[in-house]
Backbone as a ProteinNet text record, in pm:
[ID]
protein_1_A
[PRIMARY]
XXXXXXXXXXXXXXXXXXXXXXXXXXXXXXXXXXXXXXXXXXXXXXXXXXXXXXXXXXXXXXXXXXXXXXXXXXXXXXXXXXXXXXXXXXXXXXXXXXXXXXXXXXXXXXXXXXXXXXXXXXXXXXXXXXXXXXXXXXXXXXXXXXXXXXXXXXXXXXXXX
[TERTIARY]
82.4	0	87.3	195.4	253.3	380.3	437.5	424.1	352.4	216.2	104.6	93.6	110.4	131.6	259	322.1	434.1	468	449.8	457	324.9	178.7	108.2	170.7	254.6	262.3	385.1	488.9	569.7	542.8	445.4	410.7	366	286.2	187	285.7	407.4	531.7	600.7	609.6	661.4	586.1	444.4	355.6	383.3	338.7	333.4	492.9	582.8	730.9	701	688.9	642.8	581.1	459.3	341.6	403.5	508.9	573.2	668.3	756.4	840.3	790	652.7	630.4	549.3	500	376	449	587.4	638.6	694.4	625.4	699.2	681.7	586.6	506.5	614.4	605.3	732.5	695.9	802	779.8	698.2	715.7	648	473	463.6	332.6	231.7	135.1	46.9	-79.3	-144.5	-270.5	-225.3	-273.8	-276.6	-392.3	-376.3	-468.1	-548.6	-437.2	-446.2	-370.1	-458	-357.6	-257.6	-147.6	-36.9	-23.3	27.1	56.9	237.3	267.7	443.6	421.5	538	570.2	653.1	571.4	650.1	783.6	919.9	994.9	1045.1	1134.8	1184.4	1316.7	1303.4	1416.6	1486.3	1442.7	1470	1596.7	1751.5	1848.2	1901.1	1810.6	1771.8	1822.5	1933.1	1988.9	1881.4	1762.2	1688.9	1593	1596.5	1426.7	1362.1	1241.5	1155.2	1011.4	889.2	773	709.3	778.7	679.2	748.7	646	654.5	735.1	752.6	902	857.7	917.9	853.4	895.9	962.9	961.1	927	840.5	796.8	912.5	1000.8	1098.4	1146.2	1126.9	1209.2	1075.9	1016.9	917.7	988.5	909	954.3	894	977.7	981.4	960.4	829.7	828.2	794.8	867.1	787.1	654.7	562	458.6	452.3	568.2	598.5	502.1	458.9	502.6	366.9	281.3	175.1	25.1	-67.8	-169.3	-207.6	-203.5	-228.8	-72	-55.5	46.8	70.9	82.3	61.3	202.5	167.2	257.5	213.1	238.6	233.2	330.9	268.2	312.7	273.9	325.8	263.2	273.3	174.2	153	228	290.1	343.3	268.5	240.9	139.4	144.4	279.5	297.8	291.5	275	284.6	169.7	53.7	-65.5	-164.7	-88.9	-140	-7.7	-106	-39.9	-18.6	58.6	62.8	114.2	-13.9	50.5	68.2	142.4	121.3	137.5	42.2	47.5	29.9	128.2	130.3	158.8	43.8	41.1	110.9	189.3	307.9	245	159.4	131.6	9.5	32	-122	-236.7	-255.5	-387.5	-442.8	-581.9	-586.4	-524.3	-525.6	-495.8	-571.5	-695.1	-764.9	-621.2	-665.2	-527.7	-681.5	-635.4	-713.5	-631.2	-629.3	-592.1	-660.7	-618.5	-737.1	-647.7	-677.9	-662.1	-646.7	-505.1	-553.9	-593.2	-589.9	-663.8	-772.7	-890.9	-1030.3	-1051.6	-986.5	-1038	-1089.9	-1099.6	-1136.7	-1093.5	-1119.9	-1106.3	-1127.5	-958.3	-988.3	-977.3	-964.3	-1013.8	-941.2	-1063.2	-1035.4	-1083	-966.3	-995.7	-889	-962.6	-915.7	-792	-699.8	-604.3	-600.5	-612.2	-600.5	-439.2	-413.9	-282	-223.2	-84.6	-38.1	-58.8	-145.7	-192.2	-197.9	-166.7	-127.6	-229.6	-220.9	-319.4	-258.3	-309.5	-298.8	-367	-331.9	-430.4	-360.3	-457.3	-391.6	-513.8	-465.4	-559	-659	-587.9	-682.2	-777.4	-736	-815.7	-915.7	-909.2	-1030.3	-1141.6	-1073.7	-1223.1	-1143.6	-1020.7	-1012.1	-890.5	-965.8	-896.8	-818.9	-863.3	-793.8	-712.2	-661.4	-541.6	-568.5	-499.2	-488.8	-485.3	-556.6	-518.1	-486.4	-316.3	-234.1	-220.9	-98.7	-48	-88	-130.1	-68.7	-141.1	-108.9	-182.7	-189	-211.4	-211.2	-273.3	-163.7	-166.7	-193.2	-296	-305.6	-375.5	-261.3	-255.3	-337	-414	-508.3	-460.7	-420.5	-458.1	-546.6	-659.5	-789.6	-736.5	-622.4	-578.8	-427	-396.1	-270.9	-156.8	-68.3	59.5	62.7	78.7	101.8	240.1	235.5	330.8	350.9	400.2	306.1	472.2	446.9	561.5	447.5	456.9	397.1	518.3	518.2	561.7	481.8	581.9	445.2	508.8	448.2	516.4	438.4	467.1	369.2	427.9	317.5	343	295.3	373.5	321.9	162.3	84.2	-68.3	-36
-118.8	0	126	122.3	232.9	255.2	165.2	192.3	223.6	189.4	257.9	413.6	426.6	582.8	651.1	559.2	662.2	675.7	559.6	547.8	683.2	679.6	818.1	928	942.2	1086.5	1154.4	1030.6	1080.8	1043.9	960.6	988.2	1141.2	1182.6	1346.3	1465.7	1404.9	1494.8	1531	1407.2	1372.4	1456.1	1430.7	1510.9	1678.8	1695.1	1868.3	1886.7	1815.5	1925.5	1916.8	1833.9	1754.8	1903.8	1897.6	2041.3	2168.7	2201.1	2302.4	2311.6	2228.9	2258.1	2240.3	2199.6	2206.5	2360.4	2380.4	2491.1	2638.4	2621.4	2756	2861.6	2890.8	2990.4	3136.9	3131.2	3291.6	3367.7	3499	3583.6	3590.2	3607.1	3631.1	3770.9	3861.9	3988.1	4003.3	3876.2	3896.1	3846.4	3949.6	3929	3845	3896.4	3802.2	3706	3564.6	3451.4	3384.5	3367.2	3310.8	3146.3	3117.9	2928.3	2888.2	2831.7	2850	2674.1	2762.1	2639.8	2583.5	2458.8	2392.5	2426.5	2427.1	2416.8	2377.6	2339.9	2305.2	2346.2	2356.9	2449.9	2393.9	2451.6	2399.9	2431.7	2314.7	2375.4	2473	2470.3	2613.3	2544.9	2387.9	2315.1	2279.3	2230.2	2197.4	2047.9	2017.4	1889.6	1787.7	1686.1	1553.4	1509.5	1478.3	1399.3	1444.4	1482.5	1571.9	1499.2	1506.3	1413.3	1505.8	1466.6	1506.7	1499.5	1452.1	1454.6	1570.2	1614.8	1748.4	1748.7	1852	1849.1	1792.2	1716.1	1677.3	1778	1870.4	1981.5	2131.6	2168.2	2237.3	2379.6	2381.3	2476.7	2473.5	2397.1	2401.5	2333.6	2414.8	2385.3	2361.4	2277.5	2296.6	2416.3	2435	2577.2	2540	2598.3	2566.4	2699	2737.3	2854.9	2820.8	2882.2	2846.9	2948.3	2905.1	3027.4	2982.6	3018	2970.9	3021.9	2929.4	2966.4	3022.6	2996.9	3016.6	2917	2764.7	2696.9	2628.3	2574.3	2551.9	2487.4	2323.2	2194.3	2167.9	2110.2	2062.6	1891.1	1800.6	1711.1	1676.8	1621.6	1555.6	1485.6	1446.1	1296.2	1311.6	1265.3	1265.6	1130	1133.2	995.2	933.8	797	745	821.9	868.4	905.8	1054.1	1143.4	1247.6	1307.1	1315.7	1369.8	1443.8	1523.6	1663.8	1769.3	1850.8	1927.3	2062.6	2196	2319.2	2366.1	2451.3	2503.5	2668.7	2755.5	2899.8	2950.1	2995.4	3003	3190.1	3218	3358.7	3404	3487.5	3544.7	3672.7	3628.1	3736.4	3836.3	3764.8	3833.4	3982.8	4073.8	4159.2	4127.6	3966.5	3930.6	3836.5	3802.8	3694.6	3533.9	3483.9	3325.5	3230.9	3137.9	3004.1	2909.4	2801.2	2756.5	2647.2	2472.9	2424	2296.4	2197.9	2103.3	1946.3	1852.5	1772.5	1618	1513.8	1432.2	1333.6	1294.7	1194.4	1051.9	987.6	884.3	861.1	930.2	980.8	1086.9	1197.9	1258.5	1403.7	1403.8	1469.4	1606.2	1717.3	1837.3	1900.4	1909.4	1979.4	2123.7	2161.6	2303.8	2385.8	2479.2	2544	2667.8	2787.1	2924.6	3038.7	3153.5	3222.8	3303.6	3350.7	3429.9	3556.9	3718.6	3824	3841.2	3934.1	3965.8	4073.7	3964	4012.2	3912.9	3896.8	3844.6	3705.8	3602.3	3504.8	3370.1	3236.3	3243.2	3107	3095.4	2951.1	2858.9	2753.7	2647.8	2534.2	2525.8	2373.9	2305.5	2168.1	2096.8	2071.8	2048.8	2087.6	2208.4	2307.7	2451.3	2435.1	2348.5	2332.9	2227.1	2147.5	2076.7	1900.8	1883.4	1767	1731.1	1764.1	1691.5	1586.7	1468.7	1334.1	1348.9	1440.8	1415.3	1409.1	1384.9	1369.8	1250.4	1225.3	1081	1068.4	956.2	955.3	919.4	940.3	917	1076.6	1066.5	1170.9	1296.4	1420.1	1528.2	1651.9	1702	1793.6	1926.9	2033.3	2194.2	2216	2304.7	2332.8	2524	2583.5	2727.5	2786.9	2866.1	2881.4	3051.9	3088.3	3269.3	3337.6	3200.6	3289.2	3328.5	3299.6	3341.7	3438.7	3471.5	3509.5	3476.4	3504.3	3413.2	3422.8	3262.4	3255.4	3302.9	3357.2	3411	3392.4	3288.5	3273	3158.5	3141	3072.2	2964.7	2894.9	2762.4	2748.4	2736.3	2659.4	2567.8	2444.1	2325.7	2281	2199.7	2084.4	2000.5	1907.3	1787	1742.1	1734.1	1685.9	1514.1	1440.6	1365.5	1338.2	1244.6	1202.5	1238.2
0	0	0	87.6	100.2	-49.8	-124.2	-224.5	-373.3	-337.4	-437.6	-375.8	-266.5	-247.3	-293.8	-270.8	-288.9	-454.2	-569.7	-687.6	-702	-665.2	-715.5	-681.6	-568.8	-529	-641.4	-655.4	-777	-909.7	-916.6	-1102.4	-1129.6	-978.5	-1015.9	-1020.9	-908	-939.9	-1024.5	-1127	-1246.9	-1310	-1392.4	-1448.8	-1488.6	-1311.7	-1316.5	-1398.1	-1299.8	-1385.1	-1532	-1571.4	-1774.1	-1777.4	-1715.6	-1777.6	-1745.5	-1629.6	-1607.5	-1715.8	-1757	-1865	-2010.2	-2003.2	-2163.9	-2220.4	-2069.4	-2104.3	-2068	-1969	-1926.2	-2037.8	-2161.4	-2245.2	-2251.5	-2126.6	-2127.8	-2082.8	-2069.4	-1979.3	-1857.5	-1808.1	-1657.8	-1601.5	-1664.4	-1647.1	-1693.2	-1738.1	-1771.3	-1651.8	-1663	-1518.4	-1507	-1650	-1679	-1776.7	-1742.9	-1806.7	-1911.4	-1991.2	-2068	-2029.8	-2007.9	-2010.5	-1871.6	-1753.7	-1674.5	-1677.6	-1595.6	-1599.7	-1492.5	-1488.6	-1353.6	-1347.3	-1235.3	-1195.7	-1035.7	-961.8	-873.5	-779.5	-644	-512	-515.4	-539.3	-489.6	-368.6	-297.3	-168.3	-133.7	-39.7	18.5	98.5	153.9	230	184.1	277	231.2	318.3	362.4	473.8	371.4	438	343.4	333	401.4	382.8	301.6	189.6	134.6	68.8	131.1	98.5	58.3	31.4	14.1	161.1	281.1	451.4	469.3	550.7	590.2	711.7	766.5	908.5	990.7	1075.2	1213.8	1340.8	1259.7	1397.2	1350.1	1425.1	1457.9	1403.5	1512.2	1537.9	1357	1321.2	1167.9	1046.5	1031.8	957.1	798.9	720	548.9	471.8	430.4	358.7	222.6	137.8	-23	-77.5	-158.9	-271	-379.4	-355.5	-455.7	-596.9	-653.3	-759.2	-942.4	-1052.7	-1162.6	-1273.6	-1247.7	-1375.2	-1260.3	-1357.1	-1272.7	-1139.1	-1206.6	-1050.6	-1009.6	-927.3	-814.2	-724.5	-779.3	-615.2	-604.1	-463.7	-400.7	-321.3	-354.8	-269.5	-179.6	-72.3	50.8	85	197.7	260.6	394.5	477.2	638.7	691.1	749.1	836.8	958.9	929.9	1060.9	1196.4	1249.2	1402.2	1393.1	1298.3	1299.6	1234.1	1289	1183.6	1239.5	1307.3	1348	1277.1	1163.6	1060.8	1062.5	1081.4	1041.2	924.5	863.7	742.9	759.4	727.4	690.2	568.4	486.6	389.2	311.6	279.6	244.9	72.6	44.3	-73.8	-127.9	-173.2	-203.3	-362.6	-378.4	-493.7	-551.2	-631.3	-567.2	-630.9	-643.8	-658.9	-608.8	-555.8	-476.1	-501.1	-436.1	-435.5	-394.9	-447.2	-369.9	-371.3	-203.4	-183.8	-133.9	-229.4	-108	-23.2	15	77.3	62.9	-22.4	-57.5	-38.1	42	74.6	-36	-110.6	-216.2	-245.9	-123.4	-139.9	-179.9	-68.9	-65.1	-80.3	-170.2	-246.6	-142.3	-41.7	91.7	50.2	47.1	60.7	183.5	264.6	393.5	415	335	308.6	199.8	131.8	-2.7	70.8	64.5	117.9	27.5	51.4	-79.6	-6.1	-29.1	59.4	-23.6	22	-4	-91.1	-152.5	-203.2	-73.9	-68.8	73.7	211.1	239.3	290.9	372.1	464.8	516.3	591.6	566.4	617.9	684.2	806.8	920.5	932.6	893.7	919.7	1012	1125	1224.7	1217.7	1221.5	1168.3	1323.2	1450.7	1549.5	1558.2	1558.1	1557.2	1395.9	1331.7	1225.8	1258	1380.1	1405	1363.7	1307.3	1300.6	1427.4	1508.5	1679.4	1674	1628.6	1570.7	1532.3	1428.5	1345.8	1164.1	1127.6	974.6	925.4	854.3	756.2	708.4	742.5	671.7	559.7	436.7	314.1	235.4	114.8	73.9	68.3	4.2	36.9	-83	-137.4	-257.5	-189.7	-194.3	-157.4	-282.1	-317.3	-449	-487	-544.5	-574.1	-671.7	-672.2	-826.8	-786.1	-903	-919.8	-998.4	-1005.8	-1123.8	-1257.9	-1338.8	-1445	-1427.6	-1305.2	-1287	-1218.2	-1275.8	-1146.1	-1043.5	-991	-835	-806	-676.5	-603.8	-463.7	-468.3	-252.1	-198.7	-78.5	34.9	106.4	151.6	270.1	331.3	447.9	544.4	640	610.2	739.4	815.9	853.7	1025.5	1056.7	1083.4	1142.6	1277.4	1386.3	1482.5	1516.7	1646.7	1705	1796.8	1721.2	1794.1	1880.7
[MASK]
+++++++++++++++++++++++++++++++++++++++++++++++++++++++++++++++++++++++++++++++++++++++++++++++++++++++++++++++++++++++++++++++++++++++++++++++++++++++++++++++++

């Protein structure tokens, strides 16, 4: 099982870069998009270990840029012992951003919220009502700018049940 997760989470990884490097020919200065594109948060993280799980500490959260076309995922993966999640998620750009959070096994959408330009937004998965924790395996952050480039940072962390 846990390699059928882990083979989806990098075939989709695989994918986006494919659609990031086939579709990236627009300029960078351009603001409105026609067709939007997929690309991929990369990290800032310099951790030997880099992986798609998010930090297990707190004090040192993973750091991703959500830079590129109009939309903008990132997958991850929750680890059985660690699935109580923080994300902060900030819009660097001056137009809004929907950012949602969708569980890929079951498909679960734990939340789709729009973030202001400028603007930052917190999500713990206790303070939303899922007390329990997260269900583990994998996870898709996903950036939309309505037709204009994303511009945004996440940082997460996962804690111990």
């Amino acid at each position: 099982m846990k390699k059928k997760r882990l083979f989806y989470i990098v075939v989709t990884l695989a994918l986006t870069t494919v659609t990031l490097t086939a579709c990236d020919s627009t300029s960078p200065t351009q603001e409105n998009l026609d067709t939007p594109k997929s690309s991929v948060l990369s990290s800032e993280s310099q951790s030997a270990t880099l992986s798609n799980s998010l930090s297990e500490q707190e004090s040192k959260p993973s750091h991703y840029i959500a830079s590129g076309g109009a939309t903008v995922q990132q997958p991850f993966s929750v680890n059985p012992e660690f699935v109580h999640i923080k994300l902060l998620m900030k819009n660097n750009s001056s137009h809004e951003v929907n950012v949602s959070l969708t569980h890929l096994d079951t498909s679960k959408v734990y939340f789709a919220r729009t973030i202001a330009p400028g603007e930052s937004l917190e999500w713990i998965n206790t303070k939303e009502g899922f007390t329990q924790g997260m269900s583990t395996g994998g996870y898709l952050l996903q950036w939309n700018g309505g037709g204009y480039r994303v511009d945004g940072e996440v940082w997460g962390s996962s804690e111990r049940s």
